[in-house]
N, C-alpha and C positions, 0 to 999 in steps of 0.2 A: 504494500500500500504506500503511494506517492505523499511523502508530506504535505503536498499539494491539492489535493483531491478536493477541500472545505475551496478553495479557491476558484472564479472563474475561469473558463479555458482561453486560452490563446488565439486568437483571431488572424490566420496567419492572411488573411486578403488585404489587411492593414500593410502588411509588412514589405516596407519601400514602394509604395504606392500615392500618389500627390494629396490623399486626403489625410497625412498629419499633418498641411499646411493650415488644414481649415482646425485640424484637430487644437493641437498646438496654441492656434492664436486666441483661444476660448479665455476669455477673462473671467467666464463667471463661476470659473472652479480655482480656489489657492490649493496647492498644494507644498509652498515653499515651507513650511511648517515641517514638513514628512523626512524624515529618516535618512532619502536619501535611496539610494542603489546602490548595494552592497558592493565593496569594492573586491571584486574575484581575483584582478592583477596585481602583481606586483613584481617586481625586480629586485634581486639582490645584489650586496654590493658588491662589483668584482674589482679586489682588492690589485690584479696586474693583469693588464691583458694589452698586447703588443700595439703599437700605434699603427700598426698598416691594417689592423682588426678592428680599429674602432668605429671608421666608417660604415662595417657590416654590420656591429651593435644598432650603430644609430638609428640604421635601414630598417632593424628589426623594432625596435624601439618604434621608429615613425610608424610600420604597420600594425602593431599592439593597437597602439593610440588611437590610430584612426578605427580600427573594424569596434574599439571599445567606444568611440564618439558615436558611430551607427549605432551600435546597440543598444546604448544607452538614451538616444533619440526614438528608437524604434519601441522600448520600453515605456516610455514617456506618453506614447499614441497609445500604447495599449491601455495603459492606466488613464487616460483622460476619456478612453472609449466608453469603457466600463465604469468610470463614474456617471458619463452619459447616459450608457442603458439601465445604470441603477444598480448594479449588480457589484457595486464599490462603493462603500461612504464616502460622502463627500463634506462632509463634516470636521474640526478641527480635533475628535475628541483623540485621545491617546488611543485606545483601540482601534480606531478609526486609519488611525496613522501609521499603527503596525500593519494593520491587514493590507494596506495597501503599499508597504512595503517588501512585506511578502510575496504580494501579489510579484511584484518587480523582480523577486527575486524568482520566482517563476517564470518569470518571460524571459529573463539573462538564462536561466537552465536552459529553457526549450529553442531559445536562438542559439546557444553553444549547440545545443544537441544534433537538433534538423541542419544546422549549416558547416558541421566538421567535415565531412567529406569532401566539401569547397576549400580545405584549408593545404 
């Protein structure tokens, strides 16, 4: 059983489609209050690695960054959707702000999942 399951599901027609522009610009939901989107990346420090190497780092570094700014935009529609159809609080309360946290951390799972193959 998916920890997930209590959550609604994922919307993948959403997903890089021109309607998180309408999604997105919606003022009448705050969510700056919320938690956030867990952060899955990270980089450790590497304490010597050769200078003709670190252009490759970088390279790798810049494509982290970017596929983590899609997702984390694409995460963004799905939670604004679902507070639309109602099926996400849209409220300030503490509960309110985990679930829809969790939510997010749900759509970061199922976008790692379904788009590994592409990597």
């Amino acid at each position: 059983m998916s920890a997930y399951n209590h959550l609604p599901t994922v919307d993948l027609s959403l997903v890089s489609n021109n309607q998180h522009v309408n999604i997105l610009k919606d003022t009448g939901v705050n969510v700056t209050n919320d938690y956030g989107t867990p952060n899955l990346l990270f980089f450790y420090f590497i304490p010597f690695l050769p200078d003709d190497r670190k252009p490759d780092l970088e390279a790798l570094q810049d494509e982290i960054q970017s596929w983590n700014a899609w997702e984390l935009g694409q995460t963004e529609v799905q939670v604004r959707h679902r507070i639309a159809d109602g099926s996400l609080p849209s409220d300030d309360a503490t509960a309110s702000r985990v679930k829809r946290t969790n939510y997010r951390a749900k759509v970061v799972d199922h976008l790692r999942e379904v788009s590994e193959t592409t990597w």
